[in-house]
C-alpha atoms as an extended CHARMM CRD file, in Angstrom:
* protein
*
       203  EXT
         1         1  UNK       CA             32.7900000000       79.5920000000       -7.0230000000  PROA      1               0.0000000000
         2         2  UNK       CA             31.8210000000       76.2980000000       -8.8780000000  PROA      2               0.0000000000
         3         3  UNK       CA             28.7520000000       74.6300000000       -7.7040000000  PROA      3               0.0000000000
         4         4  UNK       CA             28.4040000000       71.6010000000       -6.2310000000  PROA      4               0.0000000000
         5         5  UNK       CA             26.4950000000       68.4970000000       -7.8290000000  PROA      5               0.0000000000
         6         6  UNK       CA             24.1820000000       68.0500000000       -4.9210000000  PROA      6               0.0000000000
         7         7  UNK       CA             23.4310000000       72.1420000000       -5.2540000000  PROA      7               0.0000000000
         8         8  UNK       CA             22.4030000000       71.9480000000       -8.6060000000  PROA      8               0.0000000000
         9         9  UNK       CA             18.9080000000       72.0640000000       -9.8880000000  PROA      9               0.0000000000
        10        10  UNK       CA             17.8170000000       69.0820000000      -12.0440000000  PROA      10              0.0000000000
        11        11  UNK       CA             17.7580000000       71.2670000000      -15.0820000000  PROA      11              0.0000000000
        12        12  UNK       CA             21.4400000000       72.5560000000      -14.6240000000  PROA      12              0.0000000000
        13        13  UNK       CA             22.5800000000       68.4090000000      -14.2730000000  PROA      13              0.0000000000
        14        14  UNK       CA             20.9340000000       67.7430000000      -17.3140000000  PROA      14              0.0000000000
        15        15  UNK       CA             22.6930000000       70.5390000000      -18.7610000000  PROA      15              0.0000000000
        16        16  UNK       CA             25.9550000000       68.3280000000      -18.3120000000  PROA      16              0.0000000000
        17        17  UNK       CA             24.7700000000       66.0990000000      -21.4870000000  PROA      17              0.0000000000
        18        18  UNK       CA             22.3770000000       68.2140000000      -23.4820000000  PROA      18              0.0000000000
        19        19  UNK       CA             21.9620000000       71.5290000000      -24.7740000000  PROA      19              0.0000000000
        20        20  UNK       CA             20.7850000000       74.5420000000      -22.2630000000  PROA      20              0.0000000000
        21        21  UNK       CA             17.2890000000       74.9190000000      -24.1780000000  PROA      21              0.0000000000
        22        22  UNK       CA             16.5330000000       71.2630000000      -24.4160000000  PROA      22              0.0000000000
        23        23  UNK       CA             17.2710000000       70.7480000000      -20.5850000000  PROA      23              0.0000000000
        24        24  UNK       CA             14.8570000000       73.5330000000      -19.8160000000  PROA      24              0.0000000000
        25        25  UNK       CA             12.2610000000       72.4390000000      -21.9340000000  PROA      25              0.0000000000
        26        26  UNK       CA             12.6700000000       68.6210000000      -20.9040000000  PROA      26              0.0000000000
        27        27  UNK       CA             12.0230000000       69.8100000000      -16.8170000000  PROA      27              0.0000000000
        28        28  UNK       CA              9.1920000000       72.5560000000      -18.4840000000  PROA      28              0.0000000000
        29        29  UNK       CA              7.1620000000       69.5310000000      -20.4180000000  PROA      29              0.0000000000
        30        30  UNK       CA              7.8640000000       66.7450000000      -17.7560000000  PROA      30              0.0000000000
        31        31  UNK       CA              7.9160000000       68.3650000000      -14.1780000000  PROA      31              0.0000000000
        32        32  UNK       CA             11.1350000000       66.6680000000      -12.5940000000  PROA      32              0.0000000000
        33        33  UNK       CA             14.0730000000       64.8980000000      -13.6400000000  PROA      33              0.0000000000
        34        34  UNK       CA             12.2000000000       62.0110000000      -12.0690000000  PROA      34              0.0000000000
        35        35  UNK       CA              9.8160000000       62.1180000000      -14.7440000000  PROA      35              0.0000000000
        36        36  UNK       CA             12.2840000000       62.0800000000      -17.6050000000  PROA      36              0.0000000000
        37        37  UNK       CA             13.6610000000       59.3850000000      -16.4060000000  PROA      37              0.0000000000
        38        38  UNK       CA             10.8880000000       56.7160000000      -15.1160000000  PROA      38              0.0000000000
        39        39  UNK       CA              7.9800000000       57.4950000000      -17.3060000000  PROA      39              0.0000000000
        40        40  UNK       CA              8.6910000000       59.1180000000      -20.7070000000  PROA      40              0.0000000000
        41        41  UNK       CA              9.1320000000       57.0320000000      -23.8680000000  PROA      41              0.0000000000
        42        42  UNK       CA             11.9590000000       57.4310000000      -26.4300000000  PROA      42              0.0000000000
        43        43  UNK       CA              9.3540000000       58.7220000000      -29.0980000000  PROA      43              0.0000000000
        44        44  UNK       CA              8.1460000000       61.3720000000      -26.4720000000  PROA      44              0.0000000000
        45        45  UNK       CA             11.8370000000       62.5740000000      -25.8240000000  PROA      45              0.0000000000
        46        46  UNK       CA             12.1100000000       63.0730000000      -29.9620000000  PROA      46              0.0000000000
        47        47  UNK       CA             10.0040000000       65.8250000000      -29.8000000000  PROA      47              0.0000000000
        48        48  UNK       CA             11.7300000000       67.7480000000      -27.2600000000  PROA      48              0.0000000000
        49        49  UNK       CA             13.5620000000       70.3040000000      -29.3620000000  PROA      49              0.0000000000
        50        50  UNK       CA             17.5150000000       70.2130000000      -29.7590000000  PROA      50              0.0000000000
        51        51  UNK       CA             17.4560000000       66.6830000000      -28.5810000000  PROA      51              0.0000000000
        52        52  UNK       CA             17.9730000000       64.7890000000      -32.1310000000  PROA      52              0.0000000000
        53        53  UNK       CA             18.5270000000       60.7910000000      -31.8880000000  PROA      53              0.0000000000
        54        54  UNK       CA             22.0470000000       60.7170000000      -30.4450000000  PROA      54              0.0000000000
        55        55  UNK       CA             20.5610000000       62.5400000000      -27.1090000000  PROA      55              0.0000000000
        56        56  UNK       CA             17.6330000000       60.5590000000      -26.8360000000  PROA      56              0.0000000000
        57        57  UNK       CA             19.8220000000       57.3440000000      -26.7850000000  PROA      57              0.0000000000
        58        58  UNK       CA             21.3770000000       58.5640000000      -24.5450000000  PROA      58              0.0000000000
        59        59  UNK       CA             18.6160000000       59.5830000000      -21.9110000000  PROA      59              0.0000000000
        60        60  UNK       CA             17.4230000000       55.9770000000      -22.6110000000  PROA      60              0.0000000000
        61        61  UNK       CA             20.7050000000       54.3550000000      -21.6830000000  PROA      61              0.0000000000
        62        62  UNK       CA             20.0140000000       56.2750000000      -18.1790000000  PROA      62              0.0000000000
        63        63  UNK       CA             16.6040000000       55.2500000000      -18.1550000000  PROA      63              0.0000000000
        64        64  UNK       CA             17.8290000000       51.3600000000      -18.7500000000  PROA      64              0.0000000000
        65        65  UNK       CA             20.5100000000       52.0840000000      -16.1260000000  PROA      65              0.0000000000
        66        66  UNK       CA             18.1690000000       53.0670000000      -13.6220000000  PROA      66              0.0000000000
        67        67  UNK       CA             15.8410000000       50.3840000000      -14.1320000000  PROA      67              0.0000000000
        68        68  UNK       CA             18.7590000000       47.6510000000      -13.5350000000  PROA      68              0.0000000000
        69        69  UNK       CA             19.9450000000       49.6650000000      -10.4720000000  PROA      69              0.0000000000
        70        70  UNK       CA             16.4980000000       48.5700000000       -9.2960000000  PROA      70              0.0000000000
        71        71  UNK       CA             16.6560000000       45.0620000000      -10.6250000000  PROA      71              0.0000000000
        72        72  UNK       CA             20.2080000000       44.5860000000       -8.8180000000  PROA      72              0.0000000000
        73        73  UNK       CA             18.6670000000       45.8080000000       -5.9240000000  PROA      73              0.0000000000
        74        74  UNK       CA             15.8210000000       43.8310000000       -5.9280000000  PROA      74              0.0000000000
        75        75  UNK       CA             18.2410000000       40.4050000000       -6.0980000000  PROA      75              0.0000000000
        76        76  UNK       CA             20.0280000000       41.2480000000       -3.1150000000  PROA      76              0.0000000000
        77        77  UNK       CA             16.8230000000       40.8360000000       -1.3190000000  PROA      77              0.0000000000
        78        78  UNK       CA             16.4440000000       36.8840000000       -1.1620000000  PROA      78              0.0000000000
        79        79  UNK       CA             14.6920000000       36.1680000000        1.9540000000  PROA      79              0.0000000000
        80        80  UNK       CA             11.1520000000       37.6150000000        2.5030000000  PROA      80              0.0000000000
        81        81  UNK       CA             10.5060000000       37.4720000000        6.1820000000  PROA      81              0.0000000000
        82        82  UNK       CA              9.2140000000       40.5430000000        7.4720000000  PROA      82              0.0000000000
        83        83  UNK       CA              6.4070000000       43.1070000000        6.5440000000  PROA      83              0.0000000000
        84        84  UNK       CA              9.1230000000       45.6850000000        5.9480000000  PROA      84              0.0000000000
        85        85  UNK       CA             11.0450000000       43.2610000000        3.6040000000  PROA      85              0.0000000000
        86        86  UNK       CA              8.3140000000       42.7020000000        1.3040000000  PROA      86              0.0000000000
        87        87  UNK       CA              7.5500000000       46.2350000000        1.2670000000  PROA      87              0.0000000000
        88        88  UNK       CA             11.5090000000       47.1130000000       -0.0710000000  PROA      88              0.0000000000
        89        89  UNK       CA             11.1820000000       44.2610000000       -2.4440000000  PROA      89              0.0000000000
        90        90  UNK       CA              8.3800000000       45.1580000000       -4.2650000000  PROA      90              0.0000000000
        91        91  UNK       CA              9.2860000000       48.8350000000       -4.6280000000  PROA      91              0.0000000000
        92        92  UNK       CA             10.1670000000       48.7580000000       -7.8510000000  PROA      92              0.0000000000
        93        93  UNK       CA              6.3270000000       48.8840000000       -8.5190000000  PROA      93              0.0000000000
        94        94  UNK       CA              6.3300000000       52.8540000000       -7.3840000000  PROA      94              0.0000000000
        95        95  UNK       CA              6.7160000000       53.7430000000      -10.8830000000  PROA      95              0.0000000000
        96        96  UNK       CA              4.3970000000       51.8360000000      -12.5560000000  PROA      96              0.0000000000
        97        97  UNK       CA              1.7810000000       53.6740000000      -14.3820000000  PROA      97              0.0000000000
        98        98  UNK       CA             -1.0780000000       51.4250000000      -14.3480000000  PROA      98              0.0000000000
        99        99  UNK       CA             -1.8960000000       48.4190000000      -11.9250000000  PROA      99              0.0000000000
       100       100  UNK       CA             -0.1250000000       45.1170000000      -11.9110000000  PROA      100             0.0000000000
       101       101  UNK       CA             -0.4140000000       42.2170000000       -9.6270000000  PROA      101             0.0000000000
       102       102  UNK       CA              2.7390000000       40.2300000000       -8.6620000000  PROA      102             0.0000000000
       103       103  UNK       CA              3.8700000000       37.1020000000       -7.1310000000  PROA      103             0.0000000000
       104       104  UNK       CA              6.6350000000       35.9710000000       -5.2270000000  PROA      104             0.0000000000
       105       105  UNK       CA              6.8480000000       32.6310000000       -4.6140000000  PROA      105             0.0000000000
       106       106  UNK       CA              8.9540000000       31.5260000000       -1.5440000000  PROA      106             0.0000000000
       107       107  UNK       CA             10.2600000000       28.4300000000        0.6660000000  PROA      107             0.0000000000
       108       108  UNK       CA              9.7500000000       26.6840000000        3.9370000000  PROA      108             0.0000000000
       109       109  UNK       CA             13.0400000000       29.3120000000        4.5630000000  PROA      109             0.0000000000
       110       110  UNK       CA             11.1050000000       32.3350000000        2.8480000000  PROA      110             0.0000000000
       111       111  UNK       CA             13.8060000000       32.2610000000        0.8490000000  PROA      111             0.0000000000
       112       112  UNK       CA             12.3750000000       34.2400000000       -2.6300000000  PROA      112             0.0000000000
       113       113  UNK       CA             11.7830000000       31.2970000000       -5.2330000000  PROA      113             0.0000000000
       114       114  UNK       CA             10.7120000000       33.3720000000       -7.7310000000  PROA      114             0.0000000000
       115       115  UNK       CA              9.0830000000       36.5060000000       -8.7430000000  PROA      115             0.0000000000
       116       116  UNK       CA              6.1070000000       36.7660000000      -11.7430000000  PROA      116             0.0000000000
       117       117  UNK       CA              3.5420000000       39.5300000000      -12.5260000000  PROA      117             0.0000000000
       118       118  UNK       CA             -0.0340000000       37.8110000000      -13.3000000000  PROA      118             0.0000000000
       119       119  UNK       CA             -1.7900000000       40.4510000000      -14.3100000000  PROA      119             0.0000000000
       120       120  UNK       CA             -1.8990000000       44.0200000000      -15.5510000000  PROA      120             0.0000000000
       121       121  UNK       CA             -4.5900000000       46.5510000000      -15.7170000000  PROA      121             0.0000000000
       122       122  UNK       CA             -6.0820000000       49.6680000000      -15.9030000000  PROA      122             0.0000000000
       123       123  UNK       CA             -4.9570000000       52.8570000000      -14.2000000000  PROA      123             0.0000000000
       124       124  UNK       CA             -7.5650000000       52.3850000000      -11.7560000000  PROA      124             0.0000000000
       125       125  UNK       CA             -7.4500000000       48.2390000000      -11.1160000000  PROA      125             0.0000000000
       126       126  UNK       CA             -6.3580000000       44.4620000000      -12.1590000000  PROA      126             0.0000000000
       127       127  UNK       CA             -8.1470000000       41.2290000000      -12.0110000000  PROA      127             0.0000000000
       128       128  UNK       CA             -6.8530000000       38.2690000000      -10.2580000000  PROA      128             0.0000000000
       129       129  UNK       CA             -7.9870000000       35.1910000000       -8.5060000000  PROA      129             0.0000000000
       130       130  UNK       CA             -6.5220000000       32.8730000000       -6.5390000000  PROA      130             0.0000000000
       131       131  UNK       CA             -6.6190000000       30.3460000000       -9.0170000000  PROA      131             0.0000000000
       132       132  UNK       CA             -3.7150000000       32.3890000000      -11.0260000000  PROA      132             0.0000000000
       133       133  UNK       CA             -1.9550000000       33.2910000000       -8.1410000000  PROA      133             0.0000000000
       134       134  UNK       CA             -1.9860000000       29.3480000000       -6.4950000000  PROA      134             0.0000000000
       135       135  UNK       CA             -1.2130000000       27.8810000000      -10.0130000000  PROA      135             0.0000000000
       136       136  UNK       CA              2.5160000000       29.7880000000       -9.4790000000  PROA      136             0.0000000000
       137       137  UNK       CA              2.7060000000       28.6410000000       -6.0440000000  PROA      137             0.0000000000
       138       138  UNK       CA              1.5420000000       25.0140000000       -6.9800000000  PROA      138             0.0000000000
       139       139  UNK       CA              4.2070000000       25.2930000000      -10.2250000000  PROA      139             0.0000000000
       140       140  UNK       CA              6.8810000000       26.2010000000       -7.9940000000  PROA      140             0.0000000000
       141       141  UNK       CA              6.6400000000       23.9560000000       -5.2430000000  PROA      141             0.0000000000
       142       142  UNK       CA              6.0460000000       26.8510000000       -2.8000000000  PROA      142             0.0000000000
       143       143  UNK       CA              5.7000000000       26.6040000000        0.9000000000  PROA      143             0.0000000000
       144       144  UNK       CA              4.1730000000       30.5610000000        0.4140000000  PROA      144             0.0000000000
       145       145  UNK       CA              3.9320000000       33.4530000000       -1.5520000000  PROA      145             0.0000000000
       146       146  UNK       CA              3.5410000000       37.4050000000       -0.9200000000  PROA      146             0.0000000000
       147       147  UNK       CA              1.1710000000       39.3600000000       -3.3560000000  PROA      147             0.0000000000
       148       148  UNK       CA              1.4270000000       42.6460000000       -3.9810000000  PROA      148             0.0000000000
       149       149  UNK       CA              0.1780000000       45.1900000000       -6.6160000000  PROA      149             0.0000000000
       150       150  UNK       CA              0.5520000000       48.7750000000       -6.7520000000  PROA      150             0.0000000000
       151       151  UNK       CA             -1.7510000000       52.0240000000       -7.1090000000  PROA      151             0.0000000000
       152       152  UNK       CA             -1.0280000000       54.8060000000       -9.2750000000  PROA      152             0.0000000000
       153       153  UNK       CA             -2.3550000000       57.3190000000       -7.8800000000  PROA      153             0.0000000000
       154       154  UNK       CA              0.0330000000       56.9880000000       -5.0750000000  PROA      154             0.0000000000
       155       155  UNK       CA             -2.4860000000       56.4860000000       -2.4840000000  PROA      155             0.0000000000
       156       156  UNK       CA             -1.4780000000       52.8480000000       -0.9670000000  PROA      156             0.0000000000
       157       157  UNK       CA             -4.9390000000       52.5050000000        1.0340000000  PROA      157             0.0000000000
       158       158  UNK       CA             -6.4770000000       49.0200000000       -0.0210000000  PROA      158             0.0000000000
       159       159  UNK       CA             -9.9870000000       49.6660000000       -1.6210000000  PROA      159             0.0000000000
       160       160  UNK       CA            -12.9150000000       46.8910000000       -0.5990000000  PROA      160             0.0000000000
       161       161  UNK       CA            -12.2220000000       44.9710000000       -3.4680000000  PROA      161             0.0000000000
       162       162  UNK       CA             -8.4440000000       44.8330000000       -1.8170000000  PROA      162             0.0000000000
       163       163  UNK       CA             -9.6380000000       43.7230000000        1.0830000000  PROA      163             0.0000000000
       164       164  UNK       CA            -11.7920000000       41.5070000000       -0.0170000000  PROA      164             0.0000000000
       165       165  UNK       CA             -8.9990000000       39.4780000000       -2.6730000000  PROA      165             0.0000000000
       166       166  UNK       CA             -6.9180000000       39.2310000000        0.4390000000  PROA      166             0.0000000000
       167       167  UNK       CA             -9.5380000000       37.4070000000        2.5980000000  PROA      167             0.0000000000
       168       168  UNK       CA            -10.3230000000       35.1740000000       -0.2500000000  PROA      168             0.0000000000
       169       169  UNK       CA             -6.3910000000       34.7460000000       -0.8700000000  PROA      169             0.0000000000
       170       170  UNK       CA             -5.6430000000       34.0010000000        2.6720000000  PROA      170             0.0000000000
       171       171  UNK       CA             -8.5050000000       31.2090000000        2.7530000000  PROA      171             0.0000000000
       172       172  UNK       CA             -7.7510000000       29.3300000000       -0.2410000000  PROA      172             0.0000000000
       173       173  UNK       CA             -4.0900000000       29.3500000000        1.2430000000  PROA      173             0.0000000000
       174       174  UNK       CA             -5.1400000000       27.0420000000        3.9210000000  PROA      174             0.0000000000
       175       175  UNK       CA             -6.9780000000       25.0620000000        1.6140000000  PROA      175             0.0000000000
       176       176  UNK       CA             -4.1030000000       25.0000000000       -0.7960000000  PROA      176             0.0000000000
       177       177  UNK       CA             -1.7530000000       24.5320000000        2.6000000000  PROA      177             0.0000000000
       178       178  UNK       CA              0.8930000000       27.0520000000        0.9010000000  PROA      178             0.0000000000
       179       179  UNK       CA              0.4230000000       30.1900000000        3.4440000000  PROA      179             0.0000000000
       180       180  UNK       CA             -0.3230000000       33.4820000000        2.1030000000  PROA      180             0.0000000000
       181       181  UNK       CA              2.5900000000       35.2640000000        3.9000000000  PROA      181             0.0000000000
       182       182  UNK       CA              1.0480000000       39.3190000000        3.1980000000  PROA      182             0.0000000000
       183       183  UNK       CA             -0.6680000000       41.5470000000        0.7850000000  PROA      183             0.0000000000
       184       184  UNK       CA              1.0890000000       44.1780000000       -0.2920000000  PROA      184             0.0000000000
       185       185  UNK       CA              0.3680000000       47.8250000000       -1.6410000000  PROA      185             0.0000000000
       186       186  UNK       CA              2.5990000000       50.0730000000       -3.1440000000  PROA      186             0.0000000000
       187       187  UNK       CA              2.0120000000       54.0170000000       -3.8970000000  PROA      187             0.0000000000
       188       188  UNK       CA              3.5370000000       56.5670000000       -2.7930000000  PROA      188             0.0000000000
       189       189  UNK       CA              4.4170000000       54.7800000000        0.4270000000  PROA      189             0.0000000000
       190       190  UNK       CA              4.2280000000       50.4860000000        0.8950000000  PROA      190             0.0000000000
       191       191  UNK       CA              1.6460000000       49.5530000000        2.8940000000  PROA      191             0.0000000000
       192       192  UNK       CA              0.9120000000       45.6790000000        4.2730000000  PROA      192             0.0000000000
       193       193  UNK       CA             -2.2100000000       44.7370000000        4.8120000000  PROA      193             0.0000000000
       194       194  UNK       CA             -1.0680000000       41.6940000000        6.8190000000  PROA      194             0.0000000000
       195       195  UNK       CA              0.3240000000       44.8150000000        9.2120000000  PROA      195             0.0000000000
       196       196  UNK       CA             -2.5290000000       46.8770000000        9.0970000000  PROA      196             0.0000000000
       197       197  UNK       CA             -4.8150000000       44.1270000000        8.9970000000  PROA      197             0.0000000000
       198       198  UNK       CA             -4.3820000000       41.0120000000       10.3300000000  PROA      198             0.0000000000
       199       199  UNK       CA             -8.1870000000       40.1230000000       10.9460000000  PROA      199             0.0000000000
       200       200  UNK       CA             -8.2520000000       39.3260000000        7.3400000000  PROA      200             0.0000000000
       201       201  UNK       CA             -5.7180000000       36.7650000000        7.4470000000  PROA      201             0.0000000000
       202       202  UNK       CA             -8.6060000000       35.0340000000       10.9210000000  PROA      202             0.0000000000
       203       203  UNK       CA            -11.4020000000       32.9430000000       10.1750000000  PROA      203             0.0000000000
């Protein structure tokens, strides 16, 4: 009896598209078909034997399909009002494999404006101030913004220097009168700090 797609490890599905050996090498080297497809590079799929530059393209095009699966996903989000919105809508950063801070800029509607990333870093942190993050709000005519950055290691718990960027964030909103709407984490899991920690958003 034939088995079912859902049934089927992650080797055998590959096995649809590319040869026995290079599926089973491709989950060997890389761990998960999750891998293959968010985090390996077209150069690092060339040396997967078997594969040859047909196949690669190929495992690319799925990578670039995935990625706009997210994209699309992320545009039928347009209004930011909740902790657990933000959280969906900056998912995307899951994957990333070293830290980047993001804006999003919204209206008086929290209706999404616009989204930018302002800075990228290490695997282990990013710098930002508030005056890059205000000069988007200010350029967009924002009534607020959401930040949000993620953690590689998975691990969405904000460090001190977290918690301290958000206290100086939410200040220099009310000095900037655009409101900081929430902070937001993403590992593993999404975390917001304006949640989990609203004393930093109190004088």
């Amino acid at each position: 009896m034939e088995k079912a797609l859902e049934q089927m490890t992650e080797e055998e599905l590959f096995g649809f598209f590319l040869p026995k050996e290079s599926a089973k090498d491709l989950i060997r080297e890389y761990d998960s078909a999750y891998n293959v497809l968010r985090n390996t590079s077209g150069r690092q799929l060339e040396k997967i034997n078997g594969l040859g530059k047909e196949r690669v393209k190929r495992l690319m095009a799925l990578q670039e399909l995935i990625h706009r699966l997210d994209v699309g996903r992320i545009k039928e989000i347009k209004t930011l009002d909740s902790p657990e919105a933000a959280c969906d809508y900056f998912a995307f950063l899951r994957d990333r494999q070293q830290e980047e801070v993001w804006v999003v800029t919204l209206d008086s509607k929290s209706h999404v404006i616009r989204r930018r990333c302002i800075s990228k870093g290490t695997i282990h942190s990013a710098i930002v101030t508030p005056r890059e993050v205000f000069h988007v709000a200010v350029q967009d005519m924002a009534a607020a913004l959401i930040l949000a950055h993620n953690h590689p290691s998975g691990n969405p718990e904000p460090s001190r220097d977290d918690m301290a960027i958000t206290r100086r964030m939410a200040q220099s909103a009310k000095v900037m009168d655009i409101s900081c709407f929430d902070h937001i984490i993403v590992g593993a899991t999404s975390l917001s700090l304006r949640e989990k920690y609203p004393e930093l958003w109190r004088d």
